[in-house]
N, CA, C and O of each residue as an XYZ file, in Angstrom:
340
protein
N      31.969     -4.601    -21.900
C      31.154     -5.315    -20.946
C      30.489     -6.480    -21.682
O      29.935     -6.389    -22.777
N      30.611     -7.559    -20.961
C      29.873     -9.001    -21.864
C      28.376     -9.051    -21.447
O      27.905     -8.451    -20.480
N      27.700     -9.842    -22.301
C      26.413     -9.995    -22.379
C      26.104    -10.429    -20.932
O      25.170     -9.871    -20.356
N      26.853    -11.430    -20.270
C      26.560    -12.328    -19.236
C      26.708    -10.865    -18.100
O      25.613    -10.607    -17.601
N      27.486    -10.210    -17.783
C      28.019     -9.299    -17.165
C      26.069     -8.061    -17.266
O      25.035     -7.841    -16.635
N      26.691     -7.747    -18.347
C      25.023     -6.915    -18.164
C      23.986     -7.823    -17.856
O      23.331     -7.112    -17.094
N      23.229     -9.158    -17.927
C      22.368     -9.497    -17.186
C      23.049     -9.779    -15.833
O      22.114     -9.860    -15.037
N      23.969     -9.931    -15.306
C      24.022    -10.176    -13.569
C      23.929     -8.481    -13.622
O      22.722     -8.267    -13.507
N      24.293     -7.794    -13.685
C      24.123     -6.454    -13.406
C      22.366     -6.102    -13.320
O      21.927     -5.863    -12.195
N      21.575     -6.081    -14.278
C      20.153     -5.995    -14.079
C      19.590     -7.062    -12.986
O      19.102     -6.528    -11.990
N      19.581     -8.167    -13.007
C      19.588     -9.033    -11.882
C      19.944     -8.442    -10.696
O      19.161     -8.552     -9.752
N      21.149     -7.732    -10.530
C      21.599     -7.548     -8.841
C      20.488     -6.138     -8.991
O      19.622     -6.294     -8.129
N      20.259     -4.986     -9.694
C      19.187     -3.860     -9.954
C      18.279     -4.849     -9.066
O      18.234     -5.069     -7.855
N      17.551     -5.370    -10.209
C      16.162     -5.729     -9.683
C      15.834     -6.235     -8.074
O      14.953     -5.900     -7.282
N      17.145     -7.351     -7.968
C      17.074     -7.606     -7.023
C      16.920     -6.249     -5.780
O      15.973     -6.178     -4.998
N      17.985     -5.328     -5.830
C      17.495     -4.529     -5.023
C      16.655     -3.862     -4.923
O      16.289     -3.552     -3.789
N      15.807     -3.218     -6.375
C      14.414     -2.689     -6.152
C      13.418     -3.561     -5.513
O      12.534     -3.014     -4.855
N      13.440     -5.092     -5.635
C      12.518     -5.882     -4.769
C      12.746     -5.201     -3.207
O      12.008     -4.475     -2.541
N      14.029     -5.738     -2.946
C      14.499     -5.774     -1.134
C      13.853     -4.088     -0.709
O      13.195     -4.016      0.329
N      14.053     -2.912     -1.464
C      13.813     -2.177     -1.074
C      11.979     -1.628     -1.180
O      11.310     -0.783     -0.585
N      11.780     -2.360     -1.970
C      10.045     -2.184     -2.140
C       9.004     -3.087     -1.447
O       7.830     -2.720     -1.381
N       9.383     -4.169     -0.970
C       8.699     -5.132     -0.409
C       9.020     -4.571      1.414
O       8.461     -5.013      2.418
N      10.194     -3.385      1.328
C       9.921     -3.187      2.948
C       9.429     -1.895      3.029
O       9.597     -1.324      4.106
N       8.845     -1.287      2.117
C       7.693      0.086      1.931
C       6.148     -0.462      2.821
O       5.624     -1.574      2.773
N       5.780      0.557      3.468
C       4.655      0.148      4.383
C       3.401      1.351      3.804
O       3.722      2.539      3.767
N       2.373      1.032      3.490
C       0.974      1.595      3.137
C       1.334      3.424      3.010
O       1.225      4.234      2.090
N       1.687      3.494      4.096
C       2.181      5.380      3.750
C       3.169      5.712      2.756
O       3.274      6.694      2.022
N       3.804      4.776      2.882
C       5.833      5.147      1.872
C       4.679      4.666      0.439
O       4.464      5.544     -0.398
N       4.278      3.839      0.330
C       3.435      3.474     -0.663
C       2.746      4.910     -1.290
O       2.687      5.045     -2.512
N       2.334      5.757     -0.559
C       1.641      6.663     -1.614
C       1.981      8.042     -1.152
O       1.379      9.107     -1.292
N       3.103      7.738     -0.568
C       3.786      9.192     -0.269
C       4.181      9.858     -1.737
O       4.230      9.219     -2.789
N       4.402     11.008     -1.617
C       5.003     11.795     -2.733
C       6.520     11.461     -3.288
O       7.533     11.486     -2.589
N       6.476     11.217     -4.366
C       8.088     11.246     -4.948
C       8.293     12.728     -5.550
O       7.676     13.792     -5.580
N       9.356     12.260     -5.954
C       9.969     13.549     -6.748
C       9.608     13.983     -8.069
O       9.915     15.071     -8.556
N       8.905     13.027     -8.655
C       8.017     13.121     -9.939
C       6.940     13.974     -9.646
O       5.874     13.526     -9.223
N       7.126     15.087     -9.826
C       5.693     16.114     -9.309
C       4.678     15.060     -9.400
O       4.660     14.085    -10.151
N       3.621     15.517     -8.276
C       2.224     14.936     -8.734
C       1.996     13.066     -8.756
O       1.038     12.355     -9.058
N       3.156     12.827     -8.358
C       2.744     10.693     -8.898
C       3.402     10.618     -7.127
O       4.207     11.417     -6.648
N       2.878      9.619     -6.531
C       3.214      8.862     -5.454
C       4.149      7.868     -5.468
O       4.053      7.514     -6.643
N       5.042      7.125     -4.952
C       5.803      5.803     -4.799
C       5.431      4.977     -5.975
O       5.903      4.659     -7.067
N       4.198      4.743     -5.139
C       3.424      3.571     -5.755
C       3.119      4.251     -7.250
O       3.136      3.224     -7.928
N       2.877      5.232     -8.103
C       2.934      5.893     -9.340
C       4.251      5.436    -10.056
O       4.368      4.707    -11.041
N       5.201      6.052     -9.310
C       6.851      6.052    -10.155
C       6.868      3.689    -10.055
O       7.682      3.105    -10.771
N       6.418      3.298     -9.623
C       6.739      1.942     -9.389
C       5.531      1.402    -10.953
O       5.472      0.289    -11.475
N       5.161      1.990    -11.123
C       4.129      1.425    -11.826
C       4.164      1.720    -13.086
O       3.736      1.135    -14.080
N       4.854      2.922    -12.900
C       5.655      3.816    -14.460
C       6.560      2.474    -14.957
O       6.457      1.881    -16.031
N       7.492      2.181    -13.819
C       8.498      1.158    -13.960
C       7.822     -0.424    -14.852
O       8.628     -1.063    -15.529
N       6.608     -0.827    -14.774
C       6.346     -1.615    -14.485
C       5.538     -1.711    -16.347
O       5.724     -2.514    -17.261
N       4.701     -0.554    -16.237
C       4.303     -0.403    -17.666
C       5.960     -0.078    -18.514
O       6.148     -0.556    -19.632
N       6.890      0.643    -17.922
C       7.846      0.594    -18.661
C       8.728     -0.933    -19.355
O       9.288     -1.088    -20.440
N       8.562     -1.745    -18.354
C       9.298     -3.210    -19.024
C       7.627     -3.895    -19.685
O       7.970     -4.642    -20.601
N       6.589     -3.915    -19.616
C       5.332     -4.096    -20.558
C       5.812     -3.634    -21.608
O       5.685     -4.466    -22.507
N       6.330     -2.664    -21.965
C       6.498     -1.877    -23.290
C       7.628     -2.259    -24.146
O       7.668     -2.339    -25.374
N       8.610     -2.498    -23.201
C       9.467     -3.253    -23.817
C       9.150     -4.637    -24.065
O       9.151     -4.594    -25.295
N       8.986     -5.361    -23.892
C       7.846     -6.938    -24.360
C       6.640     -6.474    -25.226
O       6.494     -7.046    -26.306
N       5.972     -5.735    -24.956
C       5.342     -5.509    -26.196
C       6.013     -5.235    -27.556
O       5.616     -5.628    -28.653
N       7.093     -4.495    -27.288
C       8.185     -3.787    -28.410
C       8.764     -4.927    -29.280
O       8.516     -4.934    -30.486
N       9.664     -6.068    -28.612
C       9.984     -7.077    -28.756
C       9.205     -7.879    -29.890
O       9.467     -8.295    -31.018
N       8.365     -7.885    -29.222
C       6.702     -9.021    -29.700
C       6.314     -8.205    -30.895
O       5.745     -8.922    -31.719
N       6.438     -6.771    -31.336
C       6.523     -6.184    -32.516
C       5.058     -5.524    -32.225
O       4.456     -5.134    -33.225
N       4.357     -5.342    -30.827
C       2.963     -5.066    -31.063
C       3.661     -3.192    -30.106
O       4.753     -2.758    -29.740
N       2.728     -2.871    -30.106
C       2.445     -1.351    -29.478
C       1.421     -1.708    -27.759
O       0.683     -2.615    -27.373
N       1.978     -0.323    -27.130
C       1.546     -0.322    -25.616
C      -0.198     -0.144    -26.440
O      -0.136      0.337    -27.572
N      -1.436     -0.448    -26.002
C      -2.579     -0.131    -25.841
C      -2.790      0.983    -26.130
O      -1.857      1.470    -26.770
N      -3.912      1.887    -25.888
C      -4.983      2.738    -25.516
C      -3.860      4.295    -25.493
O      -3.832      5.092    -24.555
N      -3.155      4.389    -26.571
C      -2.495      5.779    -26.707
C      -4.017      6.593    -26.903
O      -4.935      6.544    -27.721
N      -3.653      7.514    -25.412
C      -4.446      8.786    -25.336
C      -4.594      9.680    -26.715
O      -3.635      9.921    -27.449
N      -5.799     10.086    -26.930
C      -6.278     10.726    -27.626
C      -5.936     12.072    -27.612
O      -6.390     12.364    -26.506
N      -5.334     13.375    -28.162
C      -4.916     14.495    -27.970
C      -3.639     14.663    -27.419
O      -3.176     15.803    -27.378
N      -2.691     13.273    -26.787
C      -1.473     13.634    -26.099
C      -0.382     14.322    -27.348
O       0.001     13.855    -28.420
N      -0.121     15.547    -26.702
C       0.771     15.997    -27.440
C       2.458     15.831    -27.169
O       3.342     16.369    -27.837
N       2.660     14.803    -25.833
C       4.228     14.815    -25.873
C       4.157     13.162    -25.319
O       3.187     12.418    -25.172
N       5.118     13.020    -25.165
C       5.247     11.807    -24.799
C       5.324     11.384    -22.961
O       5.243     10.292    -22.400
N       5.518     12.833    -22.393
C       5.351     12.697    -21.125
C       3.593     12.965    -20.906
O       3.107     12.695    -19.807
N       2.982     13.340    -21.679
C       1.087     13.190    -21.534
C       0.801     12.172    -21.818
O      -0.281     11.869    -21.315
N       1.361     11.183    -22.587
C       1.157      9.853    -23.152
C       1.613      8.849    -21.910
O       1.010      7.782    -22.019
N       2.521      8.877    -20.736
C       3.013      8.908    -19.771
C       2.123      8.908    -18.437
O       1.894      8.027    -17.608
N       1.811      9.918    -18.527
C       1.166     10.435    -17.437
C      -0.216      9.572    -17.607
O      -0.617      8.762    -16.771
N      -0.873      9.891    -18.844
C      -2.258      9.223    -18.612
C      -1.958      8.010    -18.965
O      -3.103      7.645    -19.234
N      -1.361      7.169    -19.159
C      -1.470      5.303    -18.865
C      -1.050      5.473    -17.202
O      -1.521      4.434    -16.741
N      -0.446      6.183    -16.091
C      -0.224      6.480    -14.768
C      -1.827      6.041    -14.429
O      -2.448      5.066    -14.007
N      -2.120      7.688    -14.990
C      -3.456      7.551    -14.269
C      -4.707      6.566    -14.839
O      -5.927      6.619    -14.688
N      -4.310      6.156    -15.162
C      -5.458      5.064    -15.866
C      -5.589      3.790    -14.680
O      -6.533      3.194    -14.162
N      -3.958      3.731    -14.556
C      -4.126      2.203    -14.013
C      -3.878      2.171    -12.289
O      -3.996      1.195    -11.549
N      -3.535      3.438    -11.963
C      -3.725      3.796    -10.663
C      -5.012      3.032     -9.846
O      -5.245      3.305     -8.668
């Protein structure tokens, strides 16, 4: 697969997570996903600190405010969720 090929591929992704998130209405917004415990709007935001992290990564710096006591990386996870909720 060529370089050019994997960015139209993320491009046509994104593009459809837009089309399909911009027609979510206030309820679908904080309805429950399948991620125990996180709403729509949670798993979208996971997404969102997830490409932050990668640009931070890049840039050679680290995500912020690693929780104090997280012992896995899904607690480390969870509380940047709930932080910025």
């Amino acid at each position: 697969m060529s370089r050019d090929s994997v960015f139209a591929a993320l491009q046509a992704q994104t593009d459809r997570l837009d089309t399909i998130l911009t027609s979510l209405d206030d309820d679908q917004w904080s309805a429950p996903s399948l991620c125990s415990g996180w709403s729509v709007s949670d798993v979208v935001l996971h997404l969102a600190q997830t490409e932050e992290g990668v640009a931070l990564t890049i840039a050679g710096r680290e995500m912020p405010g690693r929780p104090d006591g997280a012992s896995s990386v899904d607690d480390v996870i969870d509380e940047w969720v709930r932080r910025e909720r």
